[in-house]
C-alpha positions, 0 to 999 in steps of 0.5 A, spaced: 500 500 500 502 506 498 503 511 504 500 518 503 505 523 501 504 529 507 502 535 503 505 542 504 502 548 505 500 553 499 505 557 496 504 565 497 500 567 490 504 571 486 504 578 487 500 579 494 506 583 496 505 588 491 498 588 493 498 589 500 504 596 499 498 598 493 493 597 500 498 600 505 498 606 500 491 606 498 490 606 506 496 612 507 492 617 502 485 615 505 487 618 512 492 624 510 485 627 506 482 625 513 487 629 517 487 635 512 479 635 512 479 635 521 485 640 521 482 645 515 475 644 520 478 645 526 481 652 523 475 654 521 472 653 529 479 657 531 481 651 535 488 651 538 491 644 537 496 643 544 499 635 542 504 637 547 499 637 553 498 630 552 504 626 553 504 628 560 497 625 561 500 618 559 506 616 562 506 622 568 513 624 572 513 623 580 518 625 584 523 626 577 520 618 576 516 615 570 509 613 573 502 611 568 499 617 567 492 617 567 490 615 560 494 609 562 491 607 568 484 607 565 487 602 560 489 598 565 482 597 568 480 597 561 485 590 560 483 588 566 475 588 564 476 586 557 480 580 560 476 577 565 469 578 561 472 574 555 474 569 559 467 569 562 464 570 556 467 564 553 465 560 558 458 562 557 458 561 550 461 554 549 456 551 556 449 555 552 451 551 546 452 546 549 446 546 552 443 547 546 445 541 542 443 536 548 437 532 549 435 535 555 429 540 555 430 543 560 437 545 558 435 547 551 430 551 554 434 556 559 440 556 553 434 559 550 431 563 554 438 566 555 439 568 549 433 571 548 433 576 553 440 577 553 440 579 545 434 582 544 435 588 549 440 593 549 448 592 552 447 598 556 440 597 559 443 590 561 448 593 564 445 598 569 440 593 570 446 589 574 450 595 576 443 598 580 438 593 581 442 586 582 448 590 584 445 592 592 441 586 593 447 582 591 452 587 594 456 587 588 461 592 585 461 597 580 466 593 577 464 586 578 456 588 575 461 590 569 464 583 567 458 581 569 454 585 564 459 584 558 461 577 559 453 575 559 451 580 553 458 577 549 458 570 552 450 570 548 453 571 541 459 567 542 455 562 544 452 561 536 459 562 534 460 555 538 455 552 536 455 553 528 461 550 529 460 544 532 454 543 528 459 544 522 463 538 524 461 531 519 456 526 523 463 521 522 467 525 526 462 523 532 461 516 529 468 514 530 469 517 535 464 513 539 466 507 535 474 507 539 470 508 546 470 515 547 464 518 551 461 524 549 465 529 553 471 526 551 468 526 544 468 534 544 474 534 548 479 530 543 475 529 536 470 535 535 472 542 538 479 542 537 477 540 529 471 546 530 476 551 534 480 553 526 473 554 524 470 559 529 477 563 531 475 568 526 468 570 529 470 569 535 477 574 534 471 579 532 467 578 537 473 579 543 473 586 538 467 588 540 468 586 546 473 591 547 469 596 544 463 594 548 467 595 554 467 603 553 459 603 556 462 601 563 464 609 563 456 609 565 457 607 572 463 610 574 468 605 572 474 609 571 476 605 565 480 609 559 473 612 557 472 616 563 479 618 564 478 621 557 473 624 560 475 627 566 482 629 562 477 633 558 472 636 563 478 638 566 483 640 560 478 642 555 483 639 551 477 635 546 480 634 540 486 631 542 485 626 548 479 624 544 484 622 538 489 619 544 483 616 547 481 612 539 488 610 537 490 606 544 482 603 543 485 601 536 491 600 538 489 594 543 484 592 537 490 591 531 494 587 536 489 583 537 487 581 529 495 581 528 496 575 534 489 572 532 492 572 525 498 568 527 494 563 531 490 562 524 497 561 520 500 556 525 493 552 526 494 551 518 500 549 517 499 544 523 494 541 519 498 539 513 
């Protein structure tokens, strides 16, 4: 019998580098006009630009030392926020889904339910519901009602992504893995998800984006996150331009190293398929 030849990965199509500086270009000319139009509008208003205020509002000197400034610390809360309830929201996402898929009544109807409600009202009324209606009956904090509020909203889209990817998986893979004596928790263990994670890490890198862009409402309850400190800066400094501009470029920052690791998980899973 002939043993089966180990394919390698495709090859880079022929001129996708000269693609990507044409889109990089393309891309640099877009947001040149994109400045010329705010400075040519914010000379109309008379606006006084001061980008030289602005770097002490991130890394601040105390006492002659580095220390994080103010937009700094929100991040970190923002991180420790984003991290915590993605985290949950995973967890969520993969325990409805399957809820879901068994054969338990009761499960699939809380699965639903849940589903129903948290995707069909709106993140901010979820989350003032939990900061000040279970927040004092409960006694819990600001920031425990905004991880809980975000990992319930994004663990229920999440949880679809989940599901239609083990959906997706051929009715062979649980046949065989039923065949070698596996049970049905170490079928997804070993057999389904791992095969159904390379499907779904695209969604799901778009869902913690979102997450992340999500997590600017916690400002709504006195979270101190880069928000607030935005805010505050601004309340504070009349600076409204330039720390909000400051503000979306850490938000897009976090965002572009997020699809760039993402991006390298894909590549690495691919090429272990081969």
């Amino acid at each position: 019998m002939t043993p089966l030849k180990k394919t390698s990965p495709p090859a880079a199509m022929p001129g996708s580098k000269r693609r990507v500086l044409v889109d990089v270009f393309k891309f640099l000319i877009v947001m040149a006009a994109l400045g010329w139009l705010i400075s040519n509008g914010t000379r109309q208003l008379g606006y006084n630009w001061q980008w030289y205020r602005v770097p002490q509002y991130i890394v601040a000197t105390i006492d002659g030392q580095a220390a994080a400034g103010p937009l700094i610390q929100g991040l970190q809360i923002t991180i420790r926020i984003t991290a915590i309830s993605l985290l949950l929201a995973f967890v969520f996402g993969l325990s409805s889904a399957l809820m879901r898929l068994s054969r338990s009544f009761l499960a699939r109807s809380i699965a639903r339910a849940y589903l129903e409600i948290i995707r069909n009202t709106p993140l901010l009324v979820q989350l003032f519901f939990i900061y000040f209606v279970l927040g004092p009956v409960l006694d819990i904090s600001g920031f425990t009602s905004a991880v809980l509020a975000l990992s319930l909203f994004e663990g229920a889209y999440a949880s679809e992504i989940f599901r239609a990817g083990i959906v997706s998986i051929q009715r062979g893979q649980w046949e065989a893995a039923f065949s070698i004596g596996l049970n049905t928790y170490q079928a997804y263990r070993f057999i389904i998800l791992p095969q159904a994670l390379r499907r779904i890490l695209p969604p799901l890198t778009s869902q913690a984006i979102s997450l992340i862009k999500d997590s600017a409402l916690v400002s709504t309850i006195a979270i101190y996150d880069l928000t607030m400190r935005g805010q505050t800066i601004i309340a504070e400094t009349f600076l409204v331009f330039e720390i909000w501009f400051t503000v979306a470029a850490i938000y897009l920052s976090i965002t572009m190293l997020l699809s760039a690791a993402v991006s390298y998980m894909e590549k690495r899973l691919k090429l272990e398929a081969y």
